[in-house]
C-alpha positions in Angstrom: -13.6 46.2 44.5 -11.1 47.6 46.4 -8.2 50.1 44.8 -5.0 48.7 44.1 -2.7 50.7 45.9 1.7 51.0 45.7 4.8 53.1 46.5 8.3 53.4 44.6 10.6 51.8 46.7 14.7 52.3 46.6 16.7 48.8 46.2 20.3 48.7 45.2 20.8 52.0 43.6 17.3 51.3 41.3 13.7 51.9 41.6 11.3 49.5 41.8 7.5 49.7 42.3 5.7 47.8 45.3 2.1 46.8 44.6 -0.4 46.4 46.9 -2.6 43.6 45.7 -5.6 42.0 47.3 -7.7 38.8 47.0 -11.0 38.2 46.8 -11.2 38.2 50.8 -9.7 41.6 51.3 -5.9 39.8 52.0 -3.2 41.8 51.0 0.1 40.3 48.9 2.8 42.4 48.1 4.8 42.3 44.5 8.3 44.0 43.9 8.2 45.5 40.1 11.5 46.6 38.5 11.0 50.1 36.8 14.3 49.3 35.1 15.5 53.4 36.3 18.5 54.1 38.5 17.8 56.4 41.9 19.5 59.7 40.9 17.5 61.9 39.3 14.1 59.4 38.0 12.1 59.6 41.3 9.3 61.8 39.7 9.6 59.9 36.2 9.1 56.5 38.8 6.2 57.9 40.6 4.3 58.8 36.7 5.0 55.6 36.0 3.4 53.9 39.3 0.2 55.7 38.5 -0.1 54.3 34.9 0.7 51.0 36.5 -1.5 50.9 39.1 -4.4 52.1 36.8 -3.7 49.8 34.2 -3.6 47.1 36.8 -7.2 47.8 37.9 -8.8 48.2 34.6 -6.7 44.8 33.0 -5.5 42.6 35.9 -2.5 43.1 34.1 1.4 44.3 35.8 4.7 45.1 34.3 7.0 42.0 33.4 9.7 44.2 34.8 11.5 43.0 31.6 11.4 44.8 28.1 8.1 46.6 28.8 5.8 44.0 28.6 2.8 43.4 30.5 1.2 39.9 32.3 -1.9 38.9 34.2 -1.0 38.5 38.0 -3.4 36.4 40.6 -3.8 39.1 43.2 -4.0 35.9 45.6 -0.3 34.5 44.6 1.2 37.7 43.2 2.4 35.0 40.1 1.5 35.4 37.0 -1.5 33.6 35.7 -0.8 31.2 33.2 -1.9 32.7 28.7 -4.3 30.6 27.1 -2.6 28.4 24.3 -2.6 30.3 21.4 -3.6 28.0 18.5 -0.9 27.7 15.8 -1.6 28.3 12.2 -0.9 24.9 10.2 1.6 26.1 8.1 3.8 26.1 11.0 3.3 23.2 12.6 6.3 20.4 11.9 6.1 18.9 8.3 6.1 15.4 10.1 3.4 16.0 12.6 1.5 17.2 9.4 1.9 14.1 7.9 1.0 12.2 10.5 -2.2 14.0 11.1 -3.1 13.9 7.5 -2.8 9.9 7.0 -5.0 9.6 10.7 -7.6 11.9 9.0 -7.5 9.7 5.6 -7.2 6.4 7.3 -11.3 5.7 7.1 -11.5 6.7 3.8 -9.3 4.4 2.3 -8.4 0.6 2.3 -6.7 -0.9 5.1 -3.7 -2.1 3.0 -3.2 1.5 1.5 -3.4 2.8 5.1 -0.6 0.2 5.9 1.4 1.5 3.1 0.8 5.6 3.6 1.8 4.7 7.4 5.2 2.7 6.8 6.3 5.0 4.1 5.9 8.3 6.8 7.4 6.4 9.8 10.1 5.1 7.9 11.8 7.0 5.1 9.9 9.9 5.0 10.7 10.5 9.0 14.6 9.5 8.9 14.9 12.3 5.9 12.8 14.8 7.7 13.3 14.4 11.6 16.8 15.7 11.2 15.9 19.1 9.3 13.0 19.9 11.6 11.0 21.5 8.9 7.6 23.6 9.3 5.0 22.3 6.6 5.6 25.7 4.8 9.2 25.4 4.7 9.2 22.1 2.7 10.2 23.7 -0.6 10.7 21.8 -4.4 14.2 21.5 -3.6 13.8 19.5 -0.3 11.3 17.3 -2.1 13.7 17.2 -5.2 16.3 16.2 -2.9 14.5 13.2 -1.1 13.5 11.4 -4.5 17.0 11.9 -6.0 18.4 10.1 -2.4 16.0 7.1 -2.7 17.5 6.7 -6.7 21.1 7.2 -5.3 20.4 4.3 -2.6 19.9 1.8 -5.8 15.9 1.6 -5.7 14.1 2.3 -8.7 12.0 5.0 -10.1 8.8 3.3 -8.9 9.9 3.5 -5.8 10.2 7.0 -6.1 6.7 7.2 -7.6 5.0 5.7 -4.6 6.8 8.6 -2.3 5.8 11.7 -5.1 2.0 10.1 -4.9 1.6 10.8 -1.2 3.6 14.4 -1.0 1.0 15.4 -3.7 -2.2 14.1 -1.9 -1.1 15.7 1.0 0.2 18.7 -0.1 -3.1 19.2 -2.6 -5.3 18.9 0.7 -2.7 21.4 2.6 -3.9 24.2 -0.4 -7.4 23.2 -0.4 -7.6 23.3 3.4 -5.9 27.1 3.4 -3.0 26.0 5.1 -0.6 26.8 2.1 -0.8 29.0 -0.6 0.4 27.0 -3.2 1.7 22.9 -3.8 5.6 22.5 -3.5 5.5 19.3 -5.8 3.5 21.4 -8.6 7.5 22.0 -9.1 8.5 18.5 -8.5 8.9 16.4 -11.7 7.2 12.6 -11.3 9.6 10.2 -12.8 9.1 7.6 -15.5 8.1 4.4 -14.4 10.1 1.5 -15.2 9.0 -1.0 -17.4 8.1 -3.8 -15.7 9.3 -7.7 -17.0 7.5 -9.7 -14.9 9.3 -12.7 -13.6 7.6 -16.3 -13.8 7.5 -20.1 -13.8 7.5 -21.9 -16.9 4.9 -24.5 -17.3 7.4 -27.6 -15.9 8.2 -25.2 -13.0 5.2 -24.6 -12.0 4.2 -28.6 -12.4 7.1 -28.9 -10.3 6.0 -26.7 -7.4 2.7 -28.2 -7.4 4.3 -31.8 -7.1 6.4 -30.8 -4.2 4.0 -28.8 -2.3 1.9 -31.8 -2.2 1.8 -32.2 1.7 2.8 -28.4 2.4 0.5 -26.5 4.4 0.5 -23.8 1.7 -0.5 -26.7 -1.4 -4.1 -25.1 -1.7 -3.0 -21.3 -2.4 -0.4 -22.3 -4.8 -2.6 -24.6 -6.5 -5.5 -21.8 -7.0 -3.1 -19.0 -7.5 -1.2 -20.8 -10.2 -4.5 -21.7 -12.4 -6.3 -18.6 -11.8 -3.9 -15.6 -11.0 -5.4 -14.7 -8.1 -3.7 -11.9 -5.9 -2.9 -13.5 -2.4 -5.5 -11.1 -0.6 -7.9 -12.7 -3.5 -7.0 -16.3 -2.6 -7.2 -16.1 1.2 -10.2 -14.4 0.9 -12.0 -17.4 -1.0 -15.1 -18.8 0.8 -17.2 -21.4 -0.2 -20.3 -19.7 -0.4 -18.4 -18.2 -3.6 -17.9 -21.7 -5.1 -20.8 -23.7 -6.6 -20.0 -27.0 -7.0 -23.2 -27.5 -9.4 -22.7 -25.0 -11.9 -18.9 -24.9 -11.7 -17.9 -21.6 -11.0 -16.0 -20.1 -8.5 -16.6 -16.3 -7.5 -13.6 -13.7 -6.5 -15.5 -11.0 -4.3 -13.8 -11.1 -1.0 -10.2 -10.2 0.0 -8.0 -11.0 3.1 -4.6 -8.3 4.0 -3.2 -7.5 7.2 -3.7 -4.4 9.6 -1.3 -3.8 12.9 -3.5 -3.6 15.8 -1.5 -2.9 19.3 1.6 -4.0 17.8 0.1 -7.2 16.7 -0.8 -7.8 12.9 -4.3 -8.8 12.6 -6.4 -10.1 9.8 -8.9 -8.2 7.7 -11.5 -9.3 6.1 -13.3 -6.9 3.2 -15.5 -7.4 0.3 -14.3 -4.0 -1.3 -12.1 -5.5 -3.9 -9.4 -3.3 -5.4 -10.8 -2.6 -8.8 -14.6 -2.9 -9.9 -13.0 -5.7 -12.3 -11.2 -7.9 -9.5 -15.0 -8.7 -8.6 -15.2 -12.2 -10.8 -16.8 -15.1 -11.7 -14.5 -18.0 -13.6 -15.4 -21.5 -14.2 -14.5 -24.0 -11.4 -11.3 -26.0 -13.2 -11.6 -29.6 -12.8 -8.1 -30.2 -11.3 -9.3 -27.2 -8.6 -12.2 -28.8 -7.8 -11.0 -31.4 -6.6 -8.3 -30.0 -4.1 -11.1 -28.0 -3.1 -13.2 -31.4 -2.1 -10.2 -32.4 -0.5 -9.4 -28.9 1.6 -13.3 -29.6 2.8 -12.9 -32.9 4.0 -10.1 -31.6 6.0 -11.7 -29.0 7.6 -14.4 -30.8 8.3 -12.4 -33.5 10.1 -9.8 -30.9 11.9 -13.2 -29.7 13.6 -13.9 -32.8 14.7 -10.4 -33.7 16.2 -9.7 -30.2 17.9 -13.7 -29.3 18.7 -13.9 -26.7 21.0 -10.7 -25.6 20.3 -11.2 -25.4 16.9 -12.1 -21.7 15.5 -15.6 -21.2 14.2 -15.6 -17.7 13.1 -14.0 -18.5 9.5 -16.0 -21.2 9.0 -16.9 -20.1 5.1 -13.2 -19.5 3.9 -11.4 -22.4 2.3 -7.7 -21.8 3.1 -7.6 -22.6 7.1 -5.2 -23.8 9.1 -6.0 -26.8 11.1 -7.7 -25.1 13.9 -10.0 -23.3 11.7 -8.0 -19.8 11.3 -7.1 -18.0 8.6 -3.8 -18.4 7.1 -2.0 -15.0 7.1 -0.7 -13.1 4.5 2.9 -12.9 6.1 2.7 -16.3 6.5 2.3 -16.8 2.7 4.5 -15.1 1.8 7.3 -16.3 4.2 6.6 -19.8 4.0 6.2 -19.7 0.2 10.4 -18.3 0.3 10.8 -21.3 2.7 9.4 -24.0 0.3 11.4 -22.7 -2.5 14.5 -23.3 -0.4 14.2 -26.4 0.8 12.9 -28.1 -2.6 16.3 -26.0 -4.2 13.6 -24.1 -6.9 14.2 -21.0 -8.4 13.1 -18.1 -6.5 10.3 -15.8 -7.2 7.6 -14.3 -5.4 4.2 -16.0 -4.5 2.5 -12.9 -6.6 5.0 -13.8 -9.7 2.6 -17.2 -9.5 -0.1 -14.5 -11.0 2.4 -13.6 -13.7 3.5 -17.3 -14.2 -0.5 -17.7 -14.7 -1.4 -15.3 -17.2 2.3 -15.5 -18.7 1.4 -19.2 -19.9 -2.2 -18.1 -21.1 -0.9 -15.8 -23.4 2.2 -17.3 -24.6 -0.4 -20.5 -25.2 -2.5 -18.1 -27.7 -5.2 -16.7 -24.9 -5.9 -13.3 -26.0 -4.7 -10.1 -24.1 -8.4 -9.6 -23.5 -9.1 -12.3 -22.0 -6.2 -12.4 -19.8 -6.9 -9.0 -18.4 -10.7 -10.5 -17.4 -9.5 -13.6 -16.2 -7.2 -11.5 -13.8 -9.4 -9.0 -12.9 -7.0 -5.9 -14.4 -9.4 -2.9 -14.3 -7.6 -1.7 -18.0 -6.9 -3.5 -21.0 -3.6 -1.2 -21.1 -2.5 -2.7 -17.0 -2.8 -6.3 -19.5 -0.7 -5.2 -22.6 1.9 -3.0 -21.0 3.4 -6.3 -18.7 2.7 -9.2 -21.3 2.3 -8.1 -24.3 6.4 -8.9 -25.2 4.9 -12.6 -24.3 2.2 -13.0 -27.2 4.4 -14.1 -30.0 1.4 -16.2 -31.7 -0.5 -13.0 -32.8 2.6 -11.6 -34.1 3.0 -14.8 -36.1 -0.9 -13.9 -37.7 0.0 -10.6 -38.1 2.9 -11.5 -40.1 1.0 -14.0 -42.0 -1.5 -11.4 -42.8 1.2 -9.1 -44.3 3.3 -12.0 -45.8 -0.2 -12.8 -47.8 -1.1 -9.5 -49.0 2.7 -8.6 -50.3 2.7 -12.2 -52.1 4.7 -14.5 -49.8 3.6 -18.0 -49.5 5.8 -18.7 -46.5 7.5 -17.8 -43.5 10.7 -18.7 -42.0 10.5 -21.0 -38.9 
């Protein structure tokens, strides 16, 4: 290899060194080096430098910056200084956001598809118009910051289990930032969780819901409210009804598959999953009469809507019962949109098409169904889930237990 060779040179009152560098065919470049010394009285000090340069040079490849001192890799071919390698950066540096969004990608086939959906929309909405503007490194987000967001979202008139949702998801992802060594300790180990608000579920009485049923009649939507209203089902749970899940001859009707909703390219998609949300949503209830019938009905439909549209119609939902007319599956959007629609135009009172669960169990146990029974017939994996939103309903077993002390302390009756 041949010596790198260079002079001090004399430019505008300064010093600068002139390498000699050569390529790999023996092609000379020249590159002007600021020593950063003035002419009068450095020349010797300019030359001791140039040796150090030049022999650092040909044991690193590596030339003064001309700037501060520091040193760079220059292509002997270009005289330019060859690009560094990236230098990874530790994960406690990296923006909070971009964090976040790694984390949920990482999670995303490890959990359901509708949790997914949630974790996604709560990081690319709130979460990013809080943080974007700060600009925070993950290992600047302290308890305060955090502190700060939750008291924003109670400020803006949401409630506390709002808030909950948002303090779930810091602490998953801040727990896996500790495990994974990228911070020392958990910022919301200092963040209080708040109360959750008792929940007073609202609900049809047993007219209203007679009502709906009467003037759904010929609505598209007829089937789901028919099935949610007598059996509580969640609207994943009644979309996700096939027939191979209903026998006719034993009369039972089996809850083991579950439709949501997944963006795909922008687009929202159906999903279709027999992982049910609790071990206890998997269920099998006797078919009701009144059901049973609509359900003839729906298959008759179908059956003829095949016929009429043929190829057009769809044949890869063949088992599920609640199909449009060209054989797809009704969307969970769609439900509930349409179900705010029908409401409207009929002039009923509002509530949600889940609050037909609540209307469903909150007739059972007003009508003396016990709390047990309600919490199997609606697939609640805890008894507790059961008492803590109906239990202000069950009046009748308050009426026993009073009877039972009225008895024991000698009084024959109660007031009415």
């Amino acid at each position: 290899m041949m010596k790198t060779t260079g002079s001090v040179q004399e430019k505008n009152g300064r010093f600068y060194f002139v390498i000699n560098l050569y390529d790999a065919n023996g092609k000379r470049r020249i590159k002007w080096i600021s020593t950063g010394l003035t002419v009068r009285g450095n020349k010797r000090k300019a030359e001791s430098m140039l040796r150090e340069v030049l022999l650092n040079y040909d044991e690193t490849g590596e030339l003064p910056t001309g700037r501060g001192g520091a040193y760079e890799k220059v292509d002997a071919k270009t005289t330019k200084p060859l690009p560094q390698p990236l230098q990874p950066v530790s994960k406690s540096e990296m923006l909070f956001l971009d964090y976040l969004n790694e984390w949920v990608q990482v999670h995303k086939a490890s959990i359901q598809p509708a949790t997914f959906i949630s974790y996604n929309r709560m990081i690319t909405g709130r979460i990013t118009q809080y943080f974007e503007p700060l600009g925070l490194k993950l290992c600047e987000v302290t308890p305060q910051v955090l502190d700060e967001f939750q008291e924003k979202i109670l400020l803006e008139g949401y409630t506390t289990n709002t808030v909950i949702h948002y303090h779930a998801i810091f602490g998953k992802a801040f727990k896996d930032a500790v495990r994974k060594d990228y911070l020392e300790t958990n910022p919301m180990l200092k963040v209080d969780r708040p109360k959750k608000n008792s929940f007073r579920p609202n609900f049809y009485s047993k007219d209203e819901v007679q009502q709906l049923l009467e003037v759904s009649q010929d609505d598209p939507l007829h089937l789901c409210i028919l099935i949610t209203a007598y059996y509580g089902l969640r609207r994943s749970e009644v979309l996700g009804l096939k027939w191979s899940s209903i026998d006719f001859e034993r009369k039972s009707i089996t809850i083991n598959h579950k439709v949501t909703e997944q963006l795909v390219n922008g687009k929202y998609v159906p999903v279709v999953s027999d992982v049910m949300k609790n071990k206890t949503s998997c269920r099998t209830l006797p078919l009701i009469p009144a059901v049973e019938e609509e359900l003839l009905k729906q298959k008759e439909k179908q059956q003829l809507y095949r016929k009429l549209f043929k190829k057009s119609y769809s044949t890869e939902y063949l088992d599920f019962v609640c199909t449009d007319q060209e054989g797809k599956l009704i969307r969970p959007n769609f439900v509930t949109e349409h179900f705010d629609w029908l409401l409207t135009k009929y002039g009923l009172k509002h509530i949600r098409f889940h609050d037909l669960r609540h209307s469903c169990a909150s007739l059972m146990v007003m009508n003396g169904v016990s709390m047990k029974q309600v919490q199997e017939w609606l697939g609640h994996s805890t008894f507790s889930t059961t008492a803590d939103i109906y239990a202000h309903l069950d009046y009748k077993s308050k009426q026993g237990s009073a009877g039972v002390i009225a008895n024991l302390l000698g009084e024959s009756k109660l007031p009415k």
